[in-house]
N, C-alpha and C positions, 0 to 999 in steps of 0.2 A: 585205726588206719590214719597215717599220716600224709599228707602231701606236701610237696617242699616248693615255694613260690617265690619269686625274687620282686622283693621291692625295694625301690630307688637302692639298687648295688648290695642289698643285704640279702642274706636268704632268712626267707621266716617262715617257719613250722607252724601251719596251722591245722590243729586237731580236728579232723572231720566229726570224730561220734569216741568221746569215753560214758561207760554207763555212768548216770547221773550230774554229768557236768560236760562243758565241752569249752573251747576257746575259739571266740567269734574271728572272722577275718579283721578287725582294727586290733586283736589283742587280748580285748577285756573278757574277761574267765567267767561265767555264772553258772547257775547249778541250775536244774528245772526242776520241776514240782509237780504231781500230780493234783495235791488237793492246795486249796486254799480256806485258811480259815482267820477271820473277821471279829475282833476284840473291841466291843462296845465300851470305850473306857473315858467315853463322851459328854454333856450333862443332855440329851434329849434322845428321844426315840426315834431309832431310823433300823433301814432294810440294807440288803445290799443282794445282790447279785453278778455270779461271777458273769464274765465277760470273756470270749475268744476268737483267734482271729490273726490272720496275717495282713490284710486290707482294713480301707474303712468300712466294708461290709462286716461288722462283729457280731457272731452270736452271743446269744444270752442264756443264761440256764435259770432254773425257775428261783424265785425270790427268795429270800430265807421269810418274809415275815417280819413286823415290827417289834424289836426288840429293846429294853434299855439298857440290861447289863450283861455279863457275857458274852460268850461268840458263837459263832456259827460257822457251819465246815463246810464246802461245795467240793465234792468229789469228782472230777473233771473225766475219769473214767466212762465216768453214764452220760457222753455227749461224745459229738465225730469230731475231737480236736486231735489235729495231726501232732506228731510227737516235731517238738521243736515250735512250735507255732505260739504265737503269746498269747497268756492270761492275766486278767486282773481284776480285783474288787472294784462294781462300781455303786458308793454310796448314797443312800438318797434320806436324806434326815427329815424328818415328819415335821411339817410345815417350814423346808428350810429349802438350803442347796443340794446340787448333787454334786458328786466328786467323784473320781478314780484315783485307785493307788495305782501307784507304778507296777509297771508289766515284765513278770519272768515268763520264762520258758516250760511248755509244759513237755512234759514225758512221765511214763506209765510205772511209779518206781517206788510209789507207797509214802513218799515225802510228802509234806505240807508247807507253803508260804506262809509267814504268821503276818498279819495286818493289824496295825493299832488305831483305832478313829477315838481322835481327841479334840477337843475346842465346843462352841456354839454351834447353834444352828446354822448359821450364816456365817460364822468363822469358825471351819472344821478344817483337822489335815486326816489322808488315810498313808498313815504312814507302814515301811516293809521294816520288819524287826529286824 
């Protein structure tokens, strides 16, 4: 479904809902995800837990558990996140900092966000592949 909206003298096409992606009103195009999964590719042991949420009120889903190598999947399905609404890894490194990756869009479509957590304790990033 399209709607056709006029700004400053242009008309701009902004895509209400394509399955698996859509284009926000500034433009910018991104896909959404059902699951997220968390690649410990770190030097120490840490958890993470997804996070969702349209406000600063964000839900949580349960923890993966402390891990050193490999990842971890959180299936966004088995929680009440509205389709479109954002999700993100929030990392907590065992006797460190805690961190979030950056936040996609979720919808119900069998996709996965892949997450890279690299650095120290105290100096980690959670990076989106």
């Amino acid at each position: 479904m399209l709607l056709a909206r006029k700004a400053v003298g242009v008309v701009a096409l902004v895509c209400v809902l394509v399955t698996g992606s859509a284009v926000e009103a500034t433009g910018e195009r991104y896909e959404c995800f059902q699951k997220i999964q968390v690649y410990n590719s770190a030097s120490f042991f840490m958890f993470f837990e997804g996070r969702y949420g349209q406000t600063t009120h964000a839900g949580t889903t349960n923890s993966s558990g402390a891990y050193l190598f490999g990842s971890h999947t959180t299936d966004f399905a088995k929680y009440k996140v509205g389709t479109g609404h954002k999700i993100w890894p929030r990392v907590q490194a065992l006797a460190g900092l805690r961190k979030s990756g950056p936040k996609v869009r979720y919808c119900k479509n069998g996709k996965t966000a892949r997450y890279t957590v690299t650095g120290t304790t105290l100096f980690h990033s959670v990076l989106l592949d």
